[in-house]
C-alpha angles and dihedrals in degrees: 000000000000112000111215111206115202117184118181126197123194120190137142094284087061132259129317123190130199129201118199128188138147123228127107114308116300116175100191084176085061097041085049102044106087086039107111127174095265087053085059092048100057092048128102119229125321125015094095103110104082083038085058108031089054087047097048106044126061096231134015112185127169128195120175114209138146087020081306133144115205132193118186112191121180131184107184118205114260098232 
């Protein structure tokens, strides 16, 4: 089985989230980054999540370290 670690922090800036998991590198900022909204529009079903999480937070950033994937995800308050 494959743990999957998620750690959230709330503050006055806003929320990040981190997803941790271990597994071999997988840079979804990377894998997300030539998709546009025309691209969504053509597929067929499924494929969406990386094209919307990387719409919908300020900032989506990955490292790989100890055999560790890691996803930071930050939405910063709009004040």
């Amino acid at each position: 089985s494959k743990i999957v670690r998620v750690e959230a922090l709330w503050n006055e800036k806003g929320l990040q989230v981190q997803v941790i998991s271990g597994g071999p590198p997988f840079d979804p900022v990377a894998a997300s980054s030539g998709l546009t909204g025309e691209d969504m529009l053509e597929r067929e079903e499924g494929g969406y999540g990386l094209f919307l999480i990387r719409e919908l937070v300020d900032c989506f950033e990955y490292e790989y370290g100890d055999s560790r994937n890691i996803w930071k995800l930050s939405k910063y308050y709009n004040i």
